[in-house]
N, CA, C and O atoms as a GROMACS GRO file, in nm:
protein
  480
    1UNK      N    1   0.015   0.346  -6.182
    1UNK     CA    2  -0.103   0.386  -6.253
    1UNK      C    3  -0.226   0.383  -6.164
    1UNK      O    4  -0.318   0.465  -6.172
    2UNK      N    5  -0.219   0.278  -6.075
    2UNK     CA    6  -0.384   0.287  -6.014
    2UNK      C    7  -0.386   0.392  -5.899
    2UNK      O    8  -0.492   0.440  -5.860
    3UNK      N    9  -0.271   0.425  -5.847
    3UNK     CA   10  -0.266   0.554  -5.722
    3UNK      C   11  -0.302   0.661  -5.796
    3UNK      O   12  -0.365   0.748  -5.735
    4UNK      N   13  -0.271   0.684  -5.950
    4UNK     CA   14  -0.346   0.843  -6.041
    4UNK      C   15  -0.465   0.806  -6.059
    4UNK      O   16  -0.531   0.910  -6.070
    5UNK      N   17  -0.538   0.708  -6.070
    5UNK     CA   18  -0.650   0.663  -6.072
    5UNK      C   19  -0.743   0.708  -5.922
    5UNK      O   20  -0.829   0.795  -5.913
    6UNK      N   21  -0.691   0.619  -5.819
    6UNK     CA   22  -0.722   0.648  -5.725
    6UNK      C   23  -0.747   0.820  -5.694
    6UNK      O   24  -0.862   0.853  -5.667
    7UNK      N   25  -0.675   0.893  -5.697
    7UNK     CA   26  -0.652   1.045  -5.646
    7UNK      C   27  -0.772   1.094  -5.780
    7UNK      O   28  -0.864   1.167  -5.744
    8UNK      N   29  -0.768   1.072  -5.859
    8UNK     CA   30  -0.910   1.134  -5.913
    8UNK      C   31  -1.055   1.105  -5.858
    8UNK      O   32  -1.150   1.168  -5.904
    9UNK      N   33  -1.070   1.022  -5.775
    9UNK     CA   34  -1.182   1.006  -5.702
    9UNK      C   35  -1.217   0.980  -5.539
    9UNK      O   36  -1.288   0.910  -5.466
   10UNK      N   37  -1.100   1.101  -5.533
   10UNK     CA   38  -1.098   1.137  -5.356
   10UNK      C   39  -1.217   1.199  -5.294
   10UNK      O   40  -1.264   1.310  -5.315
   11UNK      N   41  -1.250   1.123  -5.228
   11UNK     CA   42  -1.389   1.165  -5.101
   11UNK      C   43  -1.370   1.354  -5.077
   11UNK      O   44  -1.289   1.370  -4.986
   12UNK      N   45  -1.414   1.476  -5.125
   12UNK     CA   46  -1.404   1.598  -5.052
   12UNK      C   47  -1.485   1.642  -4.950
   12UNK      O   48  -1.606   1.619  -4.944
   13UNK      N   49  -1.415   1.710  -4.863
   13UNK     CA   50  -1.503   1.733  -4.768
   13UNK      C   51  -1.597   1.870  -4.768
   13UNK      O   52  -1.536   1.975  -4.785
   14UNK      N   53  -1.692   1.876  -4.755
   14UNK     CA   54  -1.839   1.967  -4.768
   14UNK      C   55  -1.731   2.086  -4.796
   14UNK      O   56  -1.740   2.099  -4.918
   15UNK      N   57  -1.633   2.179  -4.752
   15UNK     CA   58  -1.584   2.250  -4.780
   15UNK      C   59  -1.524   2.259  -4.897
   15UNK      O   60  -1.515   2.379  -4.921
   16UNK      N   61  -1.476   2.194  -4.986
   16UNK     CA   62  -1.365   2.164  -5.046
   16UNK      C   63  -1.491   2.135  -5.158
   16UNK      O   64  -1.493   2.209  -5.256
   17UNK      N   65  -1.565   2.062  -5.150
   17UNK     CA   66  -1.704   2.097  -5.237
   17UNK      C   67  -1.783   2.200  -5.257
   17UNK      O   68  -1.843   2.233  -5.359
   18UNK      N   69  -1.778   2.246  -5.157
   18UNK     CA   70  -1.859   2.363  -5.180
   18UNK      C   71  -1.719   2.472  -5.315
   18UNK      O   72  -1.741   2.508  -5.430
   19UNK      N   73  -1.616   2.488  -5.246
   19UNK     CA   74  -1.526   2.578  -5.314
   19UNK      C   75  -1.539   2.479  -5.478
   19UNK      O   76  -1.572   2.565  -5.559
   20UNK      N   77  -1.529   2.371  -5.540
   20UNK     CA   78  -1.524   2.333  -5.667
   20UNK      C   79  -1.709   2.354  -5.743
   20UNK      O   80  -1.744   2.394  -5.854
   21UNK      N   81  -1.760   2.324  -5.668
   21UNK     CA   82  -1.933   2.377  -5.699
   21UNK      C   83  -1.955   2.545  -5.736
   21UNK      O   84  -2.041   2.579  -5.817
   22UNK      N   85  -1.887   2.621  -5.685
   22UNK     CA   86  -1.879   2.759  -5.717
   22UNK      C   87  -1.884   2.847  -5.611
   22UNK      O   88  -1.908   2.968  -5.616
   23UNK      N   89  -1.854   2.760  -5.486
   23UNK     CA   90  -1.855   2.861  -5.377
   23UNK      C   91  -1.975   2.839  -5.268
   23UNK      O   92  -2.046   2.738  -5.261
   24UNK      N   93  -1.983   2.968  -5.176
   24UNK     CA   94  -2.030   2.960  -5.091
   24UNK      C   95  -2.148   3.100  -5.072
   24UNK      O   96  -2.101   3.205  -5.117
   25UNK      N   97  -2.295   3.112  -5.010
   25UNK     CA   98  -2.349   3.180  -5.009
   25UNK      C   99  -2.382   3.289  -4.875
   25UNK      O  100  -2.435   3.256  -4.769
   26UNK      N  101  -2.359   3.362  -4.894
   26UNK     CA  102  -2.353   3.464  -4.781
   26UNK      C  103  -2.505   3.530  -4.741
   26UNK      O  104  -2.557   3.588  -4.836
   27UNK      N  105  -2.557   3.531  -4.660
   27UNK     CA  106  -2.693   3.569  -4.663
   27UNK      C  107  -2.707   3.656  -4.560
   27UNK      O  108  -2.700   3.601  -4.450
   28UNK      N  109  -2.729   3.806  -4.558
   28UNK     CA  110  -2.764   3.872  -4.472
   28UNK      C  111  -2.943   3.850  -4.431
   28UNK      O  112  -3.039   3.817  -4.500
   29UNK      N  113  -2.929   3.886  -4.289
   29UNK     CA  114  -3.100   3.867  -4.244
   29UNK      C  115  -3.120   4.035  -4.244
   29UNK      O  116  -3.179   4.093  -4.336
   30UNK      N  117  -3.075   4.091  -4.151
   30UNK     CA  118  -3.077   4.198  -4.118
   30UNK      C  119  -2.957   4.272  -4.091
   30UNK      O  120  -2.850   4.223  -4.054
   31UNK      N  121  -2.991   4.433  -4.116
   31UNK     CA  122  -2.941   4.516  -3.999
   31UNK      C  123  -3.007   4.625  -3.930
   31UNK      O  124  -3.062   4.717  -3.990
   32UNK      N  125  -3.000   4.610  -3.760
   32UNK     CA  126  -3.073   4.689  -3.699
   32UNK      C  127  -2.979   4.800  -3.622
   32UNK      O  128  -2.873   4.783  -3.561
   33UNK      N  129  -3.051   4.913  -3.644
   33UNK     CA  130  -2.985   5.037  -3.603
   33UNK      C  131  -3.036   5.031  -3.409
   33UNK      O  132  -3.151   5.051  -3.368
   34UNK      N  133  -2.949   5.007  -3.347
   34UNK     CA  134  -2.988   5.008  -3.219
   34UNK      C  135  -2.968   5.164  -3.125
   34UNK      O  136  -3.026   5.199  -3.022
   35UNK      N  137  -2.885   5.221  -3.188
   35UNK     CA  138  -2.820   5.364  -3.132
   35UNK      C  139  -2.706   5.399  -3.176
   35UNK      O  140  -2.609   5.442  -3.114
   36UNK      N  141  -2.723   5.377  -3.300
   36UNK     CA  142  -2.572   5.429  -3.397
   36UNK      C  143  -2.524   5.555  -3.363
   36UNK      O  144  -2.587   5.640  -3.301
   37UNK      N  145  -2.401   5.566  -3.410
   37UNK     CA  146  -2.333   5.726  -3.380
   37UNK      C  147  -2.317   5.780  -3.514
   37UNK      O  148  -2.301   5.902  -3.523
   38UNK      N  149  -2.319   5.692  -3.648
   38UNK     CA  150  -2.339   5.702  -3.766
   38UNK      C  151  -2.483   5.663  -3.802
   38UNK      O  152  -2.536   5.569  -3.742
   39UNK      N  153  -2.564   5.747  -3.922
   39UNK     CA  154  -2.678   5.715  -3.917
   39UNK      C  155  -2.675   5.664  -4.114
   39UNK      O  156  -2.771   5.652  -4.190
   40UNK      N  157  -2.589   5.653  -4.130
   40UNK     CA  158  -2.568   5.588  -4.302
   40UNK      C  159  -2.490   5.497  -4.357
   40UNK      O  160  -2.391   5.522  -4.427
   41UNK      N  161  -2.532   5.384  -4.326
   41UNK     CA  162  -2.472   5.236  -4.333
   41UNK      C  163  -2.483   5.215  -4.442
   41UNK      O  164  -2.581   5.241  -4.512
   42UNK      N  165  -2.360   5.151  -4.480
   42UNK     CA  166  -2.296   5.030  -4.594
   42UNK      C  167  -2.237   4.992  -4.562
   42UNK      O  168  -2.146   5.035  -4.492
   43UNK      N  169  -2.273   4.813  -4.625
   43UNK     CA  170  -2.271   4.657  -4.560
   43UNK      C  171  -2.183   4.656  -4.746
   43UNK      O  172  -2.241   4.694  -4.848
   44UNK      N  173  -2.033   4.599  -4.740
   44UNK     CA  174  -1.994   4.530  -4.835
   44UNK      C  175  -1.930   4.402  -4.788
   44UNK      O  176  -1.903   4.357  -4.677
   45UNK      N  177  -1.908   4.341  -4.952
   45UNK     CA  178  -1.896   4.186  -4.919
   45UNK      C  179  -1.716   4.214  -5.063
   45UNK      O  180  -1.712   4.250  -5.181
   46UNK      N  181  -1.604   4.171  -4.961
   46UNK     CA  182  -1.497   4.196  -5.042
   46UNK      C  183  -1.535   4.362  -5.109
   46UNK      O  184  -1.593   4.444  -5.038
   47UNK      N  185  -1.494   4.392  -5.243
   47UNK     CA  186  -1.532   4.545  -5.235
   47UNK      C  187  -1.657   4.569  -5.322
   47UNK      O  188  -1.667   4.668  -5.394
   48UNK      N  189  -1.737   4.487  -5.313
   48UNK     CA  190  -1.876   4.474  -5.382
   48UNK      C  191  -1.962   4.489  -5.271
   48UNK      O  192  -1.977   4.408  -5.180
   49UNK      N  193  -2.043   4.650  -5.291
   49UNK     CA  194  -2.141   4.686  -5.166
   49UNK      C  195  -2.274   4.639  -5.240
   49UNK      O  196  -2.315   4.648  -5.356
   50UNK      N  197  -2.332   4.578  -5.106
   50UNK     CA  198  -2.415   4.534  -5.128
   50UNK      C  199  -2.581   4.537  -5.083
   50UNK      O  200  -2.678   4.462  -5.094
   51UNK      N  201  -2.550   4.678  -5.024
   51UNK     CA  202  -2.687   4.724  -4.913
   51UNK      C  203  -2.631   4.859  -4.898
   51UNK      O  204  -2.517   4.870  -4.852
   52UNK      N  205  -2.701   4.967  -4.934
   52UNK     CA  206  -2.663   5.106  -4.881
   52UNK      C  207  -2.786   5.214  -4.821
   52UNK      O  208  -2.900   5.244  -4.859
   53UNK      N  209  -2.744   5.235  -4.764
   53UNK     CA  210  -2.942   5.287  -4.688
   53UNK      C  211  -2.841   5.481  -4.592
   53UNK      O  212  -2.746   5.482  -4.514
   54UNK      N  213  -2.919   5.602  -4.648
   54UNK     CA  214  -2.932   5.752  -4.593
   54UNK      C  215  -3.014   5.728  -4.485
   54UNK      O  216  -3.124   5.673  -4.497
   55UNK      N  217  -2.949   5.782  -4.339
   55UNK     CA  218  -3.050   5.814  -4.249
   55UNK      C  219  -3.143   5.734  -4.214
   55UNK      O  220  -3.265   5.751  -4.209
   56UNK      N  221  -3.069   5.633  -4.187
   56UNK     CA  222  -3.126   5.542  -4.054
   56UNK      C  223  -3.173   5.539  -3.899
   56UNK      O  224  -3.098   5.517  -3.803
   57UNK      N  225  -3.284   5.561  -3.896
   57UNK     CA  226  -3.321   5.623  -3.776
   57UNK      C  227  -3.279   5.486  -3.645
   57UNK      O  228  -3.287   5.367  -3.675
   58UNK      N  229  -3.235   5.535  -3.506
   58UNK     CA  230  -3.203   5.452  -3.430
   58UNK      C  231  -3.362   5.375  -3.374
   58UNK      O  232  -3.479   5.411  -3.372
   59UNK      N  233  -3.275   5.238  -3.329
   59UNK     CA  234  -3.430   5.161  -3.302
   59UNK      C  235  -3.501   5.160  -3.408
   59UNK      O  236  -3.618   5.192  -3.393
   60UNK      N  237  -3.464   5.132  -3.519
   60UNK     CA  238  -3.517   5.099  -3.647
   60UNK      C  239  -3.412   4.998  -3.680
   60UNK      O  240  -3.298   4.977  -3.638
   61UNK      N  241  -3.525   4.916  -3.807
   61UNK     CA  242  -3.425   4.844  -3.864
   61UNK      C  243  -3.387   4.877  -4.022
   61UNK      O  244  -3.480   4.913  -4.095
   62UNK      N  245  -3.250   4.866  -4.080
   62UNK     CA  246  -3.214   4.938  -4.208
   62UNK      C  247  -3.270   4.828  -4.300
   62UNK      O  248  -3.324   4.852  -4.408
   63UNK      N  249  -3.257   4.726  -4.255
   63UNK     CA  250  -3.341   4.635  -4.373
   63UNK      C  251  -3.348   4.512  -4.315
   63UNK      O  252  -3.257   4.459  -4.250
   64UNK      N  253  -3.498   4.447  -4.350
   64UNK     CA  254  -3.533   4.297  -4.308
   64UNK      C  255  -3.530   4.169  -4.416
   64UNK      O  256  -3.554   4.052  -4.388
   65UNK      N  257  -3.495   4.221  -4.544
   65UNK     CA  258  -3.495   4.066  -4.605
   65UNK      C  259  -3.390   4.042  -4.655
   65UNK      O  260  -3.303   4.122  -4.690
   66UNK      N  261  -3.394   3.919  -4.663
   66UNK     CA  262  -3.274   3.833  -4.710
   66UNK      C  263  -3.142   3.837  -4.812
   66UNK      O  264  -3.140   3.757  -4.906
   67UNK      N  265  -3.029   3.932  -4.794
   67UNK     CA  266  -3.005   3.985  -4.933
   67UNK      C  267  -2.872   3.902  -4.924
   67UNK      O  268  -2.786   3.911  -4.836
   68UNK      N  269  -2.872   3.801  -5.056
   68UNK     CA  270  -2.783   3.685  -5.115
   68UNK      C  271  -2.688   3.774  -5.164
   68UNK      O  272  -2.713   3.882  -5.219
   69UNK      N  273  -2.536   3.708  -5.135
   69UNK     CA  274  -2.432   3.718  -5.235
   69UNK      C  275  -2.362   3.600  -5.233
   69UNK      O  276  -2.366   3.542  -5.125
   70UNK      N  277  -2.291   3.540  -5.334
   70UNK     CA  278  -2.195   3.413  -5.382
   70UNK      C  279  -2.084   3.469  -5.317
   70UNK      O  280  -2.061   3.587  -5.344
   71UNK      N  281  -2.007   3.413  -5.237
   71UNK     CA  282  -1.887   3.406  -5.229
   71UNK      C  283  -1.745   3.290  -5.254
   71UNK      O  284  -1.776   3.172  -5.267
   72UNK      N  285  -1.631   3.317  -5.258
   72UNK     CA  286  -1.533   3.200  -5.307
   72UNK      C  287  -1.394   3.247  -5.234
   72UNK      O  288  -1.312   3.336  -5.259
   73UNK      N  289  -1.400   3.178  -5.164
   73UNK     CA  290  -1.257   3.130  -5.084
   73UNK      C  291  -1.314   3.240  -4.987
   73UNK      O  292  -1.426   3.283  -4.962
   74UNK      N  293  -1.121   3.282  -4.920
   74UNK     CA  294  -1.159   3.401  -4.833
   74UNK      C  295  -1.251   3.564  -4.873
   74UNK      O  296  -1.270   3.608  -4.987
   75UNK      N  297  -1.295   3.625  -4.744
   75UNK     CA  298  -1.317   3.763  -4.806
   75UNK      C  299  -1.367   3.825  -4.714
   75UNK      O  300  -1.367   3.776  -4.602
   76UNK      N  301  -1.416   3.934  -4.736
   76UNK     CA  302  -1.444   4.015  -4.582
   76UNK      C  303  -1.578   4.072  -4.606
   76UNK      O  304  -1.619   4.116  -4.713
   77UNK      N  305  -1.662   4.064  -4.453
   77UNK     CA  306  -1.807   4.121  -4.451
   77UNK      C  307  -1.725   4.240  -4.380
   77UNK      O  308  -1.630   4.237  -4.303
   78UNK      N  309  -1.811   4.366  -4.445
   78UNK     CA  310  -1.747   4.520  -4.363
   78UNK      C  311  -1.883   4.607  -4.370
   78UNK      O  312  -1.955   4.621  -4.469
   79UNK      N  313  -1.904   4.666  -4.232
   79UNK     CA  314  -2.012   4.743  -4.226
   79UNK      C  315  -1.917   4.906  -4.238
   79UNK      O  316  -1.798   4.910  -4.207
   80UNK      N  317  -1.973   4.995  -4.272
   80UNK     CA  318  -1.941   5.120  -4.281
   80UNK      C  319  -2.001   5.233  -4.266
   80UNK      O  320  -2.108   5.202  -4.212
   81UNK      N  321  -1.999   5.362  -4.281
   81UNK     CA  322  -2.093   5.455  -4.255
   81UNK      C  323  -2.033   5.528  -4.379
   81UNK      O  324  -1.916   5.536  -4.417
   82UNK      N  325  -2.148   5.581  -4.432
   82UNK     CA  326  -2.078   5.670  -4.523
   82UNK      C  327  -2.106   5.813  -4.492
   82UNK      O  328  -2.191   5.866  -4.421
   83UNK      N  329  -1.967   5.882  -4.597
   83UNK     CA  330  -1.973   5.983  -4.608
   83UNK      C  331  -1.989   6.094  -4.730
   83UNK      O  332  -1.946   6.060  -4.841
   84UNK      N  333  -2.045   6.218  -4.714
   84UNK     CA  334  -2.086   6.200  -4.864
   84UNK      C  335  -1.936   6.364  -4.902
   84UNK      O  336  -1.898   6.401  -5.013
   85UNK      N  337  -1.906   6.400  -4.815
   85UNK     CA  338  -1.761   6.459  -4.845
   85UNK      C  339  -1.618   6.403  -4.806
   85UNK      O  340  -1.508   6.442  -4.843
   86UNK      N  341  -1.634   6.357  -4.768
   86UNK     CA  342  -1.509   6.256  -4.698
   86UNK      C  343  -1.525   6.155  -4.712
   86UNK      O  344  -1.640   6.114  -4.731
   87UNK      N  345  -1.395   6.051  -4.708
   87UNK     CA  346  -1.372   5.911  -4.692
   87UNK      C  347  -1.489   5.834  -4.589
   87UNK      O  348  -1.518   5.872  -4.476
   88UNK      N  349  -1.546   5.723  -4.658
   88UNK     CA  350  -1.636   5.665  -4.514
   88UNK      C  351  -1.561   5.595  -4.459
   88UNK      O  352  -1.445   5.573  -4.496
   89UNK      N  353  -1.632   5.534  -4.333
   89UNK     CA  354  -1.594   5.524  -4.233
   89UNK      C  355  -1.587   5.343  -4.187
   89UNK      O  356  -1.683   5.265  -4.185
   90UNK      N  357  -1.471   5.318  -4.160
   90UNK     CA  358  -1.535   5.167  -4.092
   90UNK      C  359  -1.588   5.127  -4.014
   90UNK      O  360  -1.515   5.160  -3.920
   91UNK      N  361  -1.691   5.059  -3.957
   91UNK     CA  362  -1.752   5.008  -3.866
   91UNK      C  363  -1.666   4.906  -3.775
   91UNK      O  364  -1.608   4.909  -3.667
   92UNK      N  365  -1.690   4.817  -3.881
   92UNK     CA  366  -1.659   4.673  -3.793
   92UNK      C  367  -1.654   4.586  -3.944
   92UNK      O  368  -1.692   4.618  -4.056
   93UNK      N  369  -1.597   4.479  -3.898
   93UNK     CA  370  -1.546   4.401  -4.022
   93UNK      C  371  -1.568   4.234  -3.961
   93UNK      O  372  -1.608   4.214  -3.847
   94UNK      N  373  -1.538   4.136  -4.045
   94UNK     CA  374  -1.523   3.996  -3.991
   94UNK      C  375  -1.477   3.932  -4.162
   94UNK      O  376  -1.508   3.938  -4.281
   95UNK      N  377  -1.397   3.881  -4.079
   95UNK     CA  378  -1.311   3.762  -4.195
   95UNK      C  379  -1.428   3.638  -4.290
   95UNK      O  380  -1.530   3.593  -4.240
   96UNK      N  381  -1.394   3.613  -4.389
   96UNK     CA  382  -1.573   3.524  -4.394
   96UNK      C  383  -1.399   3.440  -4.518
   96UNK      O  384  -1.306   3.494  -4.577
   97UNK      N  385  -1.446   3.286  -4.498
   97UNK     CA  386  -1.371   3.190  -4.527
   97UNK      C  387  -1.415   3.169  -4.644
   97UNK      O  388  -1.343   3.189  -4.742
   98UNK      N  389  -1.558   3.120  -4.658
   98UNK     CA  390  -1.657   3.076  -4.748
   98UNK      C  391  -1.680   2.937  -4.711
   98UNK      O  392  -1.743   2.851  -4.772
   99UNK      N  393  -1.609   2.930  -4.586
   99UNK     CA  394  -1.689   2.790  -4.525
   99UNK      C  395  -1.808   2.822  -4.487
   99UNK      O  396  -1.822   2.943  -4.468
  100UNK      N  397  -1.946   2.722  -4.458
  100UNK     CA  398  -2.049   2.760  -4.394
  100UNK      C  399  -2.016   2.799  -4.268
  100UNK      O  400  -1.902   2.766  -4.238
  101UNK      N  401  -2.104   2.882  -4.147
  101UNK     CA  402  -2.110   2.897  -4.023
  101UNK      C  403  -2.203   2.793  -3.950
  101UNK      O  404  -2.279   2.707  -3.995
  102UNK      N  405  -2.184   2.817  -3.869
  102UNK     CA  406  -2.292   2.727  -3.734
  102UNK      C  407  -2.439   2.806  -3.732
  102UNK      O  408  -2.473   2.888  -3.647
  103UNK      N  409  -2.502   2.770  -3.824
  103UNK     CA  410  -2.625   2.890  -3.742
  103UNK      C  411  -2.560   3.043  -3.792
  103UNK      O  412  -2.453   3.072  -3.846
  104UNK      N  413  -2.682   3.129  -3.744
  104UNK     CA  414  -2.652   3.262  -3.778
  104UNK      C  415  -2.559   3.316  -3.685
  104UNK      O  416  -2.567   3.284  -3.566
  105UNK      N  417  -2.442   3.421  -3.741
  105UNK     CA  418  -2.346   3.521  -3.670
  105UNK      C  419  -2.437   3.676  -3.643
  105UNK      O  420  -2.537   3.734  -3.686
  106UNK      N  421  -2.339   3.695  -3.554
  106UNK     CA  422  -2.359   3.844  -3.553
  106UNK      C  423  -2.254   3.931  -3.547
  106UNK      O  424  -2.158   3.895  -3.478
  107UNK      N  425  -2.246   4.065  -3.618
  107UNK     CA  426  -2.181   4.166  -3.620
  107UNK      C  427  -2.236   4.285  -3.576
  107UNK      O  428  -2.323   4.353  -3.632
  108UNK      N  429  -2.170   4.307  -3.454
  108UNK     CA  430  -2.156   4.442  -3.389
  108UNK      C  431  -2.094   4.534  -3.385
  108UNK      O  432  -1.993   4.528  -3.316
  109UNK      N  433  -2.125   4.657  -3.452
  109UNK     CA  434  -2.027   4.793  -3.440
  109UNK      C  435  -2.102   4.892  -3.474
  109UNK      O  436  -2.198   4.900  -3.551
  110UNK      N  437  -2.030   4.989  -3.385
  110UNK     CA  438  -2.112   5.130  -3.399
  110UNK      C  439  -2.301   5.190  -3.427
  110UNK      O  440  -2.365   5.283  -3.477
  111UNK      N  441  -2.324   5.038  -3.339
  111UNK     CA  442  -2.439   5.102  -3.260
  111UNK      C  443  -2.506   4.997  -3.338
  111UNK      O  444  -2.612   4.962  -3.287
  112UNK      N  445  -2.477   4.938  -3.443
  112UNK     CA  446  -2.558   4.785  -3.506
  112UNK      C  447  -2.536   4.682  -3.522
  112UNK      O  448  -2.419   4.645  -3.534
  113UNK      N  449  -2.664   4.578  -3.532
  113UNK     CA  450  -2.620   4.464  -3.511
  113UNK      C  451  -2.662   4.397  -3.621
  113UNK      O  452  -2.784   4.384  -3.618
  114UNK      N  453  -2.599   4.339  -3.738
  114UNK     CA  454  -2.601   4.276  -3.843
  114UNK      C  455  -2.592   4.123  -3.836
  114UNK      O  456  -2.489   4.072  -3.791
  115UNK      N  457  -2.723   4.023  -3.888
  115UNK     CA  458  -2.712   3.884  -3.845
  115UNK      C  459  -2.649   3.860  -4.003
  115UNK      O  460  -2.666   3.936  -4.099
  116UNK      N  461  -2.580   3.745  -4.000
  116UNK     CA  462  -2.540   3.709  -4.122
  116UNK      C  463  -2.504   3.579  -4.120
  116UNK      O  464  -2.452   3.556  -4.011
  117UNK      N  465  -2.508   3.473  -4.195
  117UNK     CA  466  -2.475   3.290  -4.234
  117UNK      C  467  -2.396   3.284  -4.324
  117UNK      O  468  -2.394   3.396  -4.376
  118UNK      N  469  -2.306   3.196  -4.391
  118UNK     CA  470  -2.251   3.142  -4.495
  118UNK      C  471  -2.343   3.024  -4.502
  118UNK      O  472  -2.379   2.967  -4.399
  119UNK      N  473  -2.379   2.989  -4.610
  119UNK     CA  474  -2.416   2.825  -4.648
  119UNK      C  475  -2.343   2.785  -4.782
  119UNK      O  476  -2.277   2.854  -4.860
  120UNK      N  477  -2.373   2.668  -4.784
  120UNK     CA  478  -2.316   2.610  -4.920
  120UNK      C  479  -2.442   2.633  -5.071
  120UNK      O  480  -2.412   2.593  -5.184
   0.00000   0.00000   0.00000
């Protein structure tokens, strides 16, 4: 009896908390168009897009503030280009755990560079 006792009040670790709290927060800073070969970016999070911007001029940036999404367990950040007769296009992708990161990441593809964090 006291080991079922015990196991109901196991120490979790920041991860393992964060996933029973409701997850983890994904925070884009930016994305800057440095010399894309595509000029119409979309940024989704799993298959929920979450930033879509026509004609992004290079050496510009497609957007500067902070745009939140919740995430839970695994899932994928995917930049893309769209298309408006055809299938769009993938950029570049990165695996996202829903653990926090170290500091801000970056994602590079097809000519941009997208900063992005997990926090709890």
């Amino acid at each position: 009896m006291q080991n079922n006792q015990e196991e109901l009040f196991t120490k979790l670790t920041p991860e393992e908390a964060a996933a029973v709290q409701g997850g983890a927060t994904l925070e884009l800073d930016y994305l800057y168009a440095r010399n894309p070969g595509q000029n119409d970016p979309s940024i989704m999070v799993g298959k929920d897009t979450v930033f879509a911007k026509w004609d992004v001029r290079r050496n510009s940036f497609a957007f500067t503030k902070n745009i939140k999404k919740k995430i839970t367990g695994d899932t994928t950040l995917s930049l893309w280009d769209m298309d408006v007769n055809s299938g769009d296009d993938l950029l570049g992708y990165r695996q996202l755990s829903g653990r926090p990161t170290r500091g801000w990441q970056l994602l590079k593809a097809g000519g941009y560079t997208m900063r992005y964090r997990v926090t709890r």
